[in-house]
C-alpha positions in Angstrom: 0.0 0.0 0.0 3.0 2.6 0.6 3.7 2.6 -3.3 0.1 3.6 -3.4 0.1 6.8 -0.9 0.6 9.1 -3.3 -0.2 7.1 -6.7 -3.3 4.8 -6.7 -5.6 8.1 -6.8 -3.6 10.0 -9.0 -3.7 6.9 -11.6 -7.1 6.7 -11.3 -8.1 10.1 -11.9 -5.1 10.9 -14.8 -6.0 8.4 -17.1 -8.6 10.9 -19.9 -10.0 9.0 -22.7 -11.0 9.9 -26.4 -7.4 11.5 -26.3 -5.2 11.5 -29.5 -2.3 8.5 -29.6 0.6 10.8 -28.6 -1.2 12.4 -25.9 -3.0 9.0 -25.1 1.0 7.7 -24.5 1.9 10.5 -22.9 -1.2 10.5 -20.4 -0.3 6.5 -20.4 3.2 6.6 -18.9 2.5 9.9 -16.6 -0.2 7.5 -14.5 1.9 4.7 -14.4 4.9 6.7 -13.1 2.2 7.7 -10.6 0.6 4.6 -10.1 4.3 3.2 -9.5 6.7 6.0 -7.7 3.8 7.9 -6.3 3.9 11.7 -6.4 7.3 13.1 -8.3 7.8 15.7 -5.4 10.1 14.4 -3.0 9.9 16.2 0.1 5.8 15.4 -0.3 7.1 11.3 0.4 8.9 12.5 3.3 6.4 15.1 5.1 3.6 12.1 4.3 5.9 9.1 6.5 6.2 11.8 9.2 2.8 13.0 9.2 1.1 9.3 9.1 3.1 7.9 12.4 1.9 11.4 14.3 -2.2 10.6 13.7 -4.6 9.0 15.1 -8.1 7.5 13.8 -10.1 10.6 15.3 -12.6 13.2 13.6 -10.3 15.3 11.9 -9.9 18.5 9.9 -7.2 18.9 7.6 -6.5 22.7 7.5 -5.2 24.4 4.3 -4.6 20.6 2.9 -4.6 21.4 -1.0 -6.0 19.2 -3.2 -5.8 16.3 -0.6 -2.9 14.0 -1.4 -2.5 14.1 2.7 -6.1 13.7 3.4 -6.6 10.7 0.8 -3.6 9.1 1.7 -4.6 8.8 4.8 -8.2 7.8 4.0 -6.8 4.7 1.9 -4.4 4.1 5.2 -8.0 3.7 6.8 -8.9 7.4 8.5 -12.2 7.4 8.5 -13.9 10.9 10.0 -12.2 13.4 7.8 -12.4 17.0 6.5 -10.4 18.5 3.7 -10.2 22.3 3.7 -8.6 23.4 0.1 -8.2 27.6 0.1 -8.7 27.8 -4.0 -11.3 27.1 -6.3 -8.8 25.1 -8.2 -7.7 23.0 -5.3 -11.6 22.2 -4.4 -12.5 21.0 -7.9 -9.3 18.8 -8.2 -10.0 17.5 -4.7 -14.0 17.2 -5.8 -12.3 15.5 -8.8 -10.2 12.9 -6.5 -13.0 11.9 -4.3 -15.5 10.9 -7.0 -12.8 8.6 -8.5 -12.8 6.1 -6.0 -15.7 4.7 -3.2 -12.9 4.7 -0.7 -13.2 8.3 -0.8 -16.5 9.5 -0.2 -16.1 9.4 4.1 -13.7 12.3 3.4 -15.8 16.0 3.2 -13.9 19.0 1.0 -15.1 22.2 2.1 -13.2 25.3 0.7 -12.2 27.7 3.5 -9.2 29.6 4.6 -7.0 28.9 7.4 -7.4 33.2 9.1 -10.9 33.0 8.8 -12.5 28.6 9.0 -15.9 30.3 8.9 -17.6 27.1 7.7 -17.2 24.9 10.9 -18.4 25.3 14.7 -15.9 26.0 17.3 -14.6 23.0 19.2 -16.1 20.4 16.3 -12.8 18.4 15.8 -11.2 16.1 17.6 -7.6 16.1 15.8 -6.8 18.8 13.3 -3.9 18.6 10.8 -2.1 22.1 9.9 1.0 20.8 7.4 3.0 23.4 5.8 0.5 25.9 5.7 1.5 28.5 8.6 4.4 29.8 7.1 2.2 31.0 3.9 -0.5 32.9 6.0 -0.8 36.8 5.8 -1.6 37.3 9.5 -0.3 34.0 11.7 -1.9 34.7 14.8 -5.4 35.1 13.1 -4.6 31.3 11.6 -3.4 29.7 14.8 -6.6 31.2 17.1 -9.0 30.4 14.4 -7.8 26.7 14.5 -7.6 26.5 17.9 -11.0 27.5 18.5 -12.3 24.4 16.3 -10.0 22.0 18.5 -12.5 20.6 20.6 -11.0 20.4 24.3 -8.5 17.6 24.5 -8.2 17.8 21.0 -4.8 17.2 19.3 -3.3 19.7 16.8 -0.7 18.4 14.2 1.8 20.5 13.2 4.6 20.8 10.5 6.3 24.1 9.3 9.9 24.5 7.7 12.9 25.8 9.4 15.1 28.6 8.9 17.5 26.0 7.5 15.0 25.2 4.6 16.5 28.1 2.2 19.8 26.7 2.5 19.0 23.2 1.1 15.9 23.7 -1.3 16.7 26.9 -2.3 16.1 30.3 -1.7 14.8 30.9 -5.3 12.6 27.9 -4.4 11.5 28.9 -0.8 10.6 32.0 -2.2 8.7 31.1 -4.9 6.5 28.4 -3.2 5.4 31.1 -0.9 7.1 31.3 2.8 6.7 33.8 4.1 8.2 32.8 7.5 10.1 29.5 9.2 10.2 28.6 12.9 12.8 27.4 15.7 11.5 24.8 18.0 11.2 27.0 20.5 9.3 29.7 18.4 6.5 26.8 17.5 6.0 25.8 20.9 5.8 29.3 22.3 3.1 30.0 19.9 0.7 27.4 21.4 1.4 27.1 24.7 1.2 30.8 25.2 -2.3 30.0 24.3 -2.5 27.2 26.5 -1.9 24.4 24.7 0.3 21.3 26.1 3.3 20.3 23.6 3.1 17.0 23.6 5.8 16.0 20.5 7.6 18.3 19.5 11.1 17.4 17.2 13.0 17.8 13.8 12.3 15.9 10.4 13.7 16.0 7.2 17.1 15.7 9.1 20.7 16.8 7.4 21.3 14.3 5.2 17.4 14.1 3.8 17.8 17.7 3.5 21.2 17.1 1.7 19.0 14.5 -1.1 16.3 17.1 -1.5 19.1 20.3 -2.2 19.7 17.8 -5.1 16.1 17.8 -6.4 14.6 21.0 -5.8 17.6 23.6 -5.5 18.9 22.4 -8.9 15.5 22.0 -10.1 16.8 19.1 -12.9 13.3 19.1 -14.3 12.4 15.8 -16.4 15.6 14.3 -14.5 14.4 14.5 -11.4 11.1 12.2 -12.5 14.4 9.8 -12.5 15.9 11.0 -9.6 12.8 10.9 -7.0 12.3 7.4 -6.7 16.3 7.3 -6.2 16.0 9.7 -3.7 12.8 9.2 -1.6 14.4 5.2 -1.2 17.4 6.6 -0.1 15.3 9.1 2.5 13.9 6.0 4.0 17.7 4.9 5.6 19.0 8.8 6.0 15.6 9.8 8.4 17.1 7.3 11.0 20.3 9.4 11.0 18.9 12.6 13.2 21.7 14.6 12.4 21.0 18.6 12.8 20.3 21.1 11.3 16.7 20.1 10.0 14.5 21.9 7.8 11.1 20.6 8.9 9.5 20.5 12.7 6.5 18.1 13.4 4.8 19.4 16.3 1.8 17.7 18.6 -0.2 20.1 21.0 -3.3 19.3 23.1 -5.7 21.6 23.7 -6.0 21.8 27.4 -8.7 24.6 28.2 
């Protein structure tokens, strides 16, 4: 099932008919890369191994999530209560798109929102909430992290994972800058922002260690383009051995805070 985190859906959904024979290759091979290897982007193999030890099989809201490959990974992996909240139009009708390819996928509810505001659910309606890599791209951060707070029901656990100020230094800053970060945290900056709101860290530690980061300067600081389609597999098998070597610096944190009162 692990070659199918990222793949499976993306095979299912990527496969058009009535298309002309070039593009109907074309179309061909790019789902069976998928269907194979998973997603090209490497760092997205690594954040999803992290993230999937972290939750647990509770109600659960999956703040800013894209078009889902977290959400419906995790689905297939057998979550079964769970919300995906894209912020575009575009993400919501790929995600809409995802979920009507497959019966596995119709638990999971999309409903477009955005991470300041989460006007379209109750306060203190989820039991787990999921915020990946989305509070470094938020214009006002304290609006994000009360708003998603306030939906935490009380005991509720928050997931966490934000990049580093290490990140420019391996992927890029032309990359960091261009994917949108508009901040990255210390340890002790991401646990100040929750338990000054009275949150209990309960995890907190480094991912993508040193020599992970070292394999993903080679795929997205270069940014070798059709060679890295080649390169990814390579590299995401290799992550597998060089995430048990916990040499600093990192240039991801995975966080785990309970909401206490």
């Amino acid at each position: 099932m692990k070659s199918f985190s990222f793949g499976y859906y993306m095979y299912k959904v990527k496969n058009p008919q009535n298309l002309n024979t070039i593009s109907s290759i074309k179309s061909t091979l790019k789902s069976l890369y998928f269907l194979l290897f998973g997603t090209p982007d490497l760092h997205s193999h690594i954040r999803y191994r992290c993230i999937k030890s972290q939750i647990k099989n509770l109600k659960t809201l999956d703040v800013g999530g894209g078009t889902g490959y977290l959400s419906f990974s995790l689905a297939i992996n057998g979550l079964q209560d769970i919300t995906l909240s894209p912020y575009t139009e575009i993400e919501f009708n790929e995600a809409m798109h995802i979920k009507e390819s497959d019966y596995r996928f119709q638990n999971i509810k999309i409903i477009k929102d955005d991470a300041e505001s989460l006007n379209s659910f109750e306060d203190e309606s989820f039991e787990q909430i999921m915020v990946i890599d989305v509070f470094e791209h938020v214009i006002n951060l304290n609006n994000a992290v009360e708003q998603v707070i306030r939906k935490l029901k009380l005991g509720g656990r928050l997931v966490v994972s934000v990049p580093t100020y290490d990140y420019p230094k391996f992927f890029g800053e032309v990359f960091d800058k261009n994917i949108g970060h508009l901040r990255h945290f210390t340890l002790e900056q991401l646990k100040s922002l929750f338990e000054t709101r009275g949150l209990r860290t309960e995890m907190i530690k480094p991912y993508t260690y040193f020599y992970t980061s070292k394999l993903c300067s080679v795929y997205y600081k270069y940014n070798l383009k059709i060679l890295n389609l080649i390169l990814s597999p390579l590299l995401n098998m290799l992550s597998f051995f060089t995430e048990f070597i916990p040499k600093l610096p990192s240039t991801e944190i995975v966080a785990i805070f309970i909401k206490t009162h």
